[in-house]
C-alpha positions in Angstrom: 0.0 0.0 0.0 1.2 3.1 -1.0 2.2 5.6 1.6 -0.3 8.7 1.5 2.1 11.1 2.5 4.2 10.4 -0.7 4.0 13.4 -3.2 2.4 15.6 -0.2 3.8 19.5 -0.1 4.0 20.5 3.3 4.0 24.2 4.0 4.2 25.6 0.5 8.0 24.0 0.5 8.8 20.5 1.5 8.1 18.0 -0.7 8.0 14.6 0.7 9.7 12.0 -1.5 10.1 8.6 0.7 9.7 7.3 4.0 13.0 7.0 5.3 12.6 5.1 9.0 10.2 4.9 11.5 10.1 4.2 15.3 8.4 5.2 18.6 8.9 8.7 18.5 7.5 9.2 14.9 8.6 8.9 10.8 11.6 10.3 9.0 10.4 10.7 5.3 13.3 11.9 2.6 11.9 15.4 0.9 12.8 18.3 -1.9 13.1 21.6 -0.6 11.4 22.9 -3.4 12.3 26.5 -2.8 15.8 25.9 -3.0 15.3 24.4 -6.6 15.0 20.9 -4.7 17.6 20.2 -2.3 17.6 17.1 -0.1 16.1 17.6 3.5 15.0 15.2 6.2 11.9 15.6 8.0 10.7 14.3 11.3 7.3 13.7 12.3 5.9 13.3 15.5 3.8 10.6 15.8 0.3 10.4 16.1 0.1 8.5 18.7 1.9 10.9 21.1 0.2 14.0 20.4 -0.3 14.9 24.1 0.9 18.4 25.3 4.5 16.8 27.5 5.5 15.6 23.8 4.9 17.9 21.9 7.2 19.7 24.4 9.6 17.6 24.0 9.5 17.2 20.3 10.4 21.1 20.4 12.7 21.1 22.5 14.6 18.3 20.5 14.1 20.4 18.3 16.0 23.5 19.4 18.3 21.0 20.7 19.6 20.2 17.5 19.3 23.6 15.9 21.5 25.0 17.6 23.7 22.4 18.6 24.3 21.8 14.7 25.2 25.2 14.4 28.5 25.0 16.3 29.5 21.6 15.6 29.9 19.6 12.1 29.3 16.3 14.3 25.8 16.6 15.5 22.8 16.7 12.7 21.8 20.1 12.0 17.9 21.1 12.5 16.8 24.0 10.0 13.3 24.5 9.9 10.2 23.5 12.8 6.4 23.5 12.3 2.9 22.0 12.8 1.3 20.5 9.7 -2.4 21.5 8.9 -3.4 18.3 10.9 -1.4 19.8 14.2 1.5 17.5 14.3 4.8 18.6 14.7 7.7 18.1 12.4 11.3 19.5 12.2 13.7 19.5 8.9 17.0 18.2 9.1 20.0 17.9 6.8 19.9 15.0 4.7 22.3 12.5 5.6 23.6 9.5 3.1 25.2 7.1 5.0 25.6 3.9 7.2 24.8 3.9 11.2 28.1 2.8 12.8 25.8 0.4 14.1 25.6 -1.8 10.3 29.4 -1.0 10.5 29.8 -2.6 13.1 27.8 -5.5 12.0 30.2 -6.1 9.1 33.5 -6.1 11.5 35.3 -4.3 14.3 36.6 -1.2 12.9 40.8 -1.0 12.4 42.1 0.8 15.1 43.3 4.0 13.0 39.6 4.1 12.0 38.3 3.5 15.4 40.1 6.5 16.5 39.6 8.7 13.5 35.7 7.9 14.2 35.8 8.4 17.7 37.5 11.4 17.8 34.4 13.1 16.0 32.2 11.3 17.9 34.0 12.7 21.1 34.2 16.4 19.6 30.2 16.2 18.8 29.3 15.1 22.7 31.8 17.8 23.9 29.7 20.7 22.0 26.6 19.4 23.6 28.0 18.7 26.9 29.4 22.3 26.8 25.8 23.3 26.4 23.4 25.4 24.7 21.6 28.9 26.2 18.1 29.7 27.1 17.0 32.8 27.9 20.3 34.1 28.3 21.7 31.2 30.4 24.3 28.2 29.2 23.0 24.8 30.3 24.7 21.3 29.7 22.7 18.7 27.6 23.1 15.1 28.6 22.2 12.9 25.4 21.3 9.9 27.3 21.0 7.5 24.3 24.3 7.2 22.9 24.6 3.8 20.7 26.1 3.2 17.3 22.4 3.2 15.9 22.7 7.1 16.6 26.3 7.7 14.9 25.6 8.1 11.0 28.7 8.2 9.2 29.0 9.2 6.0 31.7 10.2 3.2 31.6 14.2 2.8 34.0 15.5 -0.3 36.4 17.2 2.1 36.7 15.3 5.2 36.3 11.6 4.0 34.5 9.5 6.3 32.0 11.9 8.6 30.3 11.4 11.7 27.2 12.7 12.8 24.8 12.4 16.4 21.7 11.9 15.9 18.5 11.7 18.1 18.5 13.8 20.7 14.7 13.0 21.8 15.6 11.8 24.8 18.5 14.3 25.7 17.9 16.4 29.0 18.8 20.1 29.4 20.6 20.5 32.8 19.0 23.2 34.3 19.6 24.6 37.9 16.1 23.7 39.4 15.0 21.0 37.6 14.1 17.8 38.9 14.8 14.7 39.5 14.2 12.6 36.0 12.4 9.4 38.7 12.6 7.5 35.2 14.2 5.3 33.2 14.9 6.5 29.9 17.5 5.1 27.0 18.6 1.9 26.0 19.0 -0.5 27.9 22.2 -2.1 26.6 23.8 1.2 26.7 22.6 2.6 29.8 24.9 4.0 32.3 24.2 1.9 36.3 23.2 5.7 37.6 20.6 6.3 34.4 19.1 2.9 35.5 18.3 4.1 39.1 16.7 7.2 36.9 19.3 9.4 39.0 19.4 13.0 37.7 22.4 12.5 35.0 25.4 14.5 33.9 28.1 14.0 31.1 29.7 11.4 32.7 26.4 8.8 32.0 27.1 9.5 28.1 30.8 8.8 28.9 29.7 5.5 29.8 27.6 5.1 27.3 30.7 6.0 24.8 32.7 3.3 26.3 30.5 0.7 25.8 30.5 1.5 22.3 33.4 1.7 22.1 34.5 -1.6 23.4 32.0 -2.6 21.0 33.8 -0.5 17.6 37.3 -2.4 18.7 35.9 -6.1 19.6 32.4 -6.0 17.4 31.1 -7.7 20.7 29.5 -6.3 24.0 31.6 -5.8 27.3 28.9 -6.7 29.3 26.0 -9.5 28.8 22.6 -9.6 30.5 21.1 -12.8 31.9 17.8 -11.7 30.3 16.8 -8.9 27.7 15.4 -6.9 30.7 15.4 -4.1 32.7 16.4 -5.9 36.0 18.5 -8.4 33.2 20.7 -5.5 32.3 20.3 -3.6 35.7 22.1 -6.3 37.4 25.1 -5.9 34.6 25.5 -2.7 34.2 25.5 -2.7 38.2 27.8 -5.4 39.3 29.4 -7.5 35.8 32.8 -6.6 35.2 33.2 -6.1 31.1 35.1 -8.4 29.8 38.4 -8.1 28.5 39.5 -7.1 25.5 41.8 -10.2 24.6 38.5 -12.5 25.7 35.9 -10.5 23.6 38.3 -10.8 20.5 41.6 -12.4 20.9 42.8 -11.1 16.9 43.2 -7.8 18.1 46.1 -6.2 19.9 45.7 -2.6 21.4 48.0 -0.6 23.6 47.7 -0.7 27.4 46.8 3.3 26.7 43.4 2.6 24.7 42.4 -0.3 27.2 42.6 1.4 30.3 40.6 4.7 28.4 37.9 2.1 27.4 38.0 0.4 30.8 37.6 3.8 32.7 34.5 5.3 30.6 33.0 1.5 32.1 33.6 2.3 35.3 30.2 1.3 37.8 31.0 4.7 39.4 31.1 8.1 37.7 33.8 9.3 39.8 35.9 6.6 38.4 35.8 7.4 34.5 37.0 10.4 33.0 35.2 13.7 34.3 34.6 15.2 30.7 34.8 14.5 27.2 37.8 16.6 27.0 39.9 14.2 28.9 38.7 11.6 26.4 40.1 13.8 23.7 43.7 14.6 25.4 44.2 10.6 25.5 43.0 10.2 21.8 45.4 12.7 20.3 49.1 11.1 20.9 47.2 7.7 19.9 45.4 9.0 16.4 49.2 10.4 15.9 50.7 7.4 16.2 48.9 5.0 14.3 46.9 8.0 11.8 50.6 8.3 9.8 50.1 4.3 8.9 49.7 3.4 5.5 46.4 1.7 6.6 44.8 5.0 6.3 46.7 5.4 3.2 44.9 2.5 1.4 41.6 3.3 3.0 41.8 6.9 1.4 43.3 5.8 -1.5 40.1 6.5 -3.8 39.7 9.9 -3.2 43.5 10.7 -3.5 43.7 8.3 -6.6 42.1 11.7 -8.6 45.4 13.1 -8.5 47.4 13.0 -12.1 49.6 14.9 -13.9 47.9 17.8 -15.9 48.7 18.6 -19.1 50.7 21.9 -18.9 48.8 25.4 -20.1 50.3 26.6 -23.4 52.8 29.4 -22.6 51.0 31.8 -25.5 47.6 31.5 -23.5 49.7 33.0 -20.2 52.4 35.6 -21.3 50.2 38.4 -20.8 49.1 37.3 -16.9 52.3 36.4 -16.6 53.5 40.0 -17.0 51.3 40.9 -14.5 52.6 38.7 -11.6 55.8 39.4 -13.2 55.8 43.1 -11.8 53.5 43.1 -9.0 54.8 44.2 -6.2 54.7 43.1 -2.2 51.5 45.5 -0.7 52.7 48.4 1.3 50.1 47.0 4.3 51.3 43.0 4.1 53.9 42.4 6.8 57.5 41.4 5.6 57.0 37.6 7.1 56.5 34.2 6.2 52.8 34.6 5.2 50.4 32.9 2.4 47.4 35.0 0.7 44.6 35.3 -2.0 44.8 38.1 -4.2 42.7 38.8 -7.7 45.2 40.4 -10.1 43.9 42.3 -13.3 45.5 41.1 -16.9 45.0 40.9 -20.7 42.6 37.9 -20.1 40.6 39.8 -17.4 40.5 39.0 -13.3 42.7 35.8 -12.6 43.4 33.9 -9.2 46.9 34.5 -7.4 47.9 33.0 -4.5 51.2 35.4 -2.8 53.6 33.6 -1.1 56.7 34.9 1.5 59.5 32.9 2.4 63.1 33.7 3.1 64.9 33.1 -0.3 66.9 29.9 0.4 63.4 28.2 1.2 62.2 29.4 -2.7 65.2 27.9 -3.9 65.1 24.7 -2.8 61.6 24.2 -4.3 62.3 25.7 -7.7 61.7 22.4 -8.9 58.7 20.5 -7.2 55.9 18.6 -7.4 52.8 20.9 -6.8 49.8 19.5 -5.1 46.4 21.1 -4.5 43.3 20.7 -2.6 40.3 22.7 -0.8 38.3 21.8 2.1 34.7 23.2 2.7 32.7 23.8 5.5 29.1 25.1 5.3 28.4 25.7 9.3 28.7 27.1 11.5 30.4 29.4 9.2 30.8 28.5 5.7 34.5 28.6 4.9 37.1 27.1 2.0 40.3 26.3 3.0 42.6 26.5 0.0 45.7 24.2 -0.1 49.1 23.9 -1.8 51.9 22.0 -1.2 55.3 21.9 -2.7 57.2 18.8 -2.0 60.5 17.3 -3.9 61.9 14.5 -2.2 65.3 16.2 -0.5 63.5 18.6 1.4 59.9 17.5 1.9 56.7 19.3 1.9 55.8 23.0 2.6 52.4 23.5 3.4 51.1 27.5 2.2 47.2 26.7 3.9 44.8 29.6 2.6 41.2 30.3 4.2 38.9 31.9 2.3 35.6 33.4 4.1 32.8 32.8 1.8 30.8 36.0 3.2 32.7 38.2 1.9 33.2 39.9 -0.9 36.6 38.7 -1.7 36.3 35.3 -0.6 33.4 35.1 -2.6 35.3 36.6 -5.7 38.2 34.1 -5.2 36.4 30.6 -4.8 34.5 31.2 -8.2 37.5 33.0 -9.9 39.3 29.6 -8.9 36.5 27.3 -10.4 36.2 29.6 -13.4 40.2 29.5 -14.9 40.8 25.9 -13.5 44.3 26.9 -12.3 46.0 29.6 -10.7 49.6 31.2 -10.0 51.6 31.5 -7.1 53.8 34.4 -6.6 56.6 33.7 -4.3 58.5 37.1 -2.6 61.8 36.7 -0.7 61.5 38.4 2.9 65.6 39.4 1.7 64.0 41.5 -0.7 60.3 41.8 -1.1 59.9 44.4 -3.3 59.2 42.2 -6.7 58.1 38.9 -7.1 61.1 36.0 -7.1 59.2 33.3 -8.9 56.5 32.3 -10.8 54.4 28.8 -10.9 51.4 27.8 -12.1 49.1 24.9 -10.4 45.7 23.4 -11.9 42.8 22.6 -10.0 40.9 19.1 -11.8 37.6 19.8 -13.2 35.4 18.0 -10.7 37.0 20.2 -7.6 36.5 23.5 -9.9 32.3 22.3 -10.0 32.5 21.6 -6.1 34.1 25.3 -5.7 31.4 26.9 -7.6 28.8 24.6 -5.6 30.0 26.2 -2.6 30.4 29.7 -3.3 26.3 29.3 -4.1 25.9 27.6 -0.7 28.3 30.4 1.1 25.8 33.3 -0.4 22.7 31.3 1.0 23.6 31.3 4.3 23.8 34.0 7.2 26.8 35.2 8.2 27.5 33.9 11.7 29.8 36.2 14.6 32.2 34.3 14.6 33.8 32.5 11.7 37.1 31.7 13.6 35.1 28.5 14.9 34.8 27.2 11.3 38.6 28.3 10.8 39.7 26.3 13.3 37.9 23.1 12.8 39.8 23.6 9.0 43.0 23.6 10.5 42.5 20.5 12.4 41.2 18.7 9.4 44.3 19.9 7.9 46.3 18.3 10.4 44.3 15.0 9.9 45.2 14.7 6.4 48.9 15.9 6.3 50.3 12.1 6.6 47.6 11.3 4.1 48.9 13.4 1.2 53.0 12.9 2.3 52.4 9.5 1.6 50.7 9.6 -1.5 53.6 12.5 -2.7 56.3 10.2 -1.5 54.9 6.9 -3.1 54.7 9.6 -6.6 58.5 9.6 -6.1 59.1 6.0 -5.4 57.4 5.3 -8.7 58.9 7.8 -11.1 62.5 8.1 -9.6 63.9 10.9 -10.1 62.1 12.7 -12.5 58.8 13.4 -10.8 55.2 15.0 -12.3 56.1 18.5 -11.7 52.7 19.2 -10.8 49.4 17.5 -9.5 45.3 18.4 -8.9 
């Protein structure tokens, strides 16, 4: 039987398209936002059977929760819209997500450990931004999820990050508010449930943390730490209460882990929340040295290997379609208000041929010199929220001294952002202008870098998205997120720039997109 809501317009705007899941809390139906010339939403229904007026409150609330929650932080799914259809039941639009649950991922297999930690680390980040809270009327209050399984982590592959990782569900979650009361409840899942959110205790960040480590135990092993006599609430009371998890080399004796990453899983397990870490951020300081260590491997090499497979050698721009812009890098001149420092910047330079890309480089001379002769290697990041931002990146490498990394962000709110993201999709290519600190006054060197067709269509995508959006106070949040994404995919690149070498000798591409 065919679903009736298929076809149906809600408000003038969202076009429902196909029923996406369903559970006790309502249907998520995929939909066209038809105002936007049909882009992919989510929507969220209450159901029908819970139109009473405590959840409709909550529906809201989960609602808000999400809205703004999404807004700071890439990891948790971003709510953009809320209403009541014209037979009074609420709904919310979300981002559409393609994707698996790390639930079916874990199905398949227990995760690697570099992809474990890559995962998590997201994960981590997304509970941090909601544990850190969100404000109401004026105030900052902590939200506690209270559900976290892998059936609530979507991961899915974005264009700049690779593998992405989202929260979902927070219809359960609880605003921590001064004078509210005791919860007197049990709410969450049972095989996930912290010993304190059994009792229905009043909750803090801690019960997620040991709701993290149970999944967790469960990415590494693909098995449970703990096991309930009986699928029931006293079943799993009396685990989660006074069963010790069991070990790592019993739940899967194929995988070896350091003592570092067993003890962190072991303490978010802890019965007691005094004995697991006190915040998420602790978490995150024990994750770092680890995703160091083992992130460099050329696991993640292979695993990644797709997207950085697009990478060839261009064929070069005939020199009589480039003299005349050539001239004009050729006698620009360092700006009178740019500091005489090692420094990387967009600039639009007019020539012949019209407005053309530029990207201005300062370094002291003998570090020009030794990359006369390189390979060049490009590639841009985008984020859309809470700020949306382009991070523009080129790296020259030659085997005998090794990368340098001249990062670029470009704010797509502004005018010159703006100009230079579609000036860079426009030409397919740009130059880089390199100045000596030993003397800036005219430009040193000249080189030119191509950009691959299919990235020069995702720049002019998000310069669209960029104007679309409202500017947000403070775009240094999506600025920093870029450079730690840059960090994540530094060992990424070497490796595939260093395997480029191993296979063509000494006479590598002199250039790559």
């Amino acid at each position: 039987m065919k679903d009736p809501n298929i076809g149906r317009i809600l408000q003038g705007r969202y076009q429902l398209a196909r029923l996406l899941g369903q559970g006790s809390m309502g249907r998520v139906y995929g939909a066209d936002d038809i105002t936007l010339g049909g882009v992919p939403v989510a929507i969220k229904f209450l159901s029908q059977t819970l139109l009473n007026g405590k959840m409709r409150s909550r529906f809201e609330r989960e609602a808000k929760t999400c809205a703004q929650l999404g807004q700071r932080s890439i990891h948790i799914v971003r709510v953009t819209d809320y209403g009541i259809d014209e037979e009074g039941i609420p709904f919310y639009v979300m981002e559409y997500l393609r994707g698996d649950n790390l639930s079916s991922l874990i199905s398949r297999q227990p995760l690697s450990i570099p992809r474990f930690l890559h995962l998590c680390r997201q994960i981590c980040l997304g509970l941090q931004c909601a544990h850190e809270g969100i404000h109401i009327d004026g105030e900052l209050y902590p939200i506690v999820h209270r559900d976290i399984k892998p059936s609530n982590i979507l991961v899915s592959q974005n264009d700049s990050f690779g593998e992405l990782t989202k929260i979902l569900d927070f219809g359960i979650a609880k605003v921590m508010q001064a004078e509210a009361s005791q919860t007197n409840c049990f709410m969450g899942t049972l095989a996930y449930s912290s010993p304190e959110q059994m009792e229905g205790r009043e909750l803090d960040a801690r019960s997620d943390i040991y709701s993290l480590g149970v999944m967790m135990f469960q990415m590494l092993t693909g098995r449970m730490p703990l096991h309930a006599n009986t699928h029931s609430f006293g079943g799993w009371y009396k685990a989660h209460h006074f069963q010790p998890p069991q070990s790592f080399e019993t739940a899967n004796p194929s995988i070896k882990l350091s003592r570092t990453l067993e003890r962190l899983v072991m303490s978010c397990l802890a019965k007691s929340p005094t004995d697991r870490p006190q915040t998420v951020a602790e978490i995150l300081t024990t994750l770092a040295p680890l995703e160091e260590r083992y992130g460099t491997g050329r696991q993640i090499a292979r695993r990644i290997g797709a997207s950085l497979s697009r990478l060839t050698t261009p064929p070069y721009l005939k020199e009589s379609n480039t003299l005349s812009a050539n001239d004009a890098c050729r006698f620009a001149t360092w700006p009178a208000n740019m500091p005489i420092a090692e420094i990387v910047f967009s600039r639009a330079i007019a020539c012949h041929e019209g407005i053309i890309p530029t990207l201005w480089v300062m370094l002291p001379l003998v570090e020009i010199q030794k990359r006369t002769k390189c390979t060049r290697y490009n590639q841009f990041l985008f984020l859309e929220l809470p700020h949306p931002m382009t991070l523009w990146l080129t790296v020259l490498y030659n085997e005998q001294h090794g990368p340098r990394w001249l990062p670029c962000y470009l704010d797509l709110k502004t005018a010159q952002g703006q100009q230079m993201v579609q000036l860079l999709g426009q030409h397919q290519h740009y130059r880089l202008l390199f100045f000596a600190q030993e003397n800036p006054k005219h430009c040193y060197l000249i080189q030119i870098s191509t950009i691959a067709a299919a990235q020069c269509k995702l720049l002019q995508q998000w310069a669209a998205i960029g104007q679309r959006f409202s500017a947000t106070p403070n775009p240094s949040l999506s600025k920093d997120y870029l450079k730690g994404a840059l960090e994540d995919i530094k060992p990424q690149i070497l490796l595939k720039l260093e395997s480029l070498y191993d296979r063509q000798g000494d006479d590598p591409p002199s250039q790559l997109f």
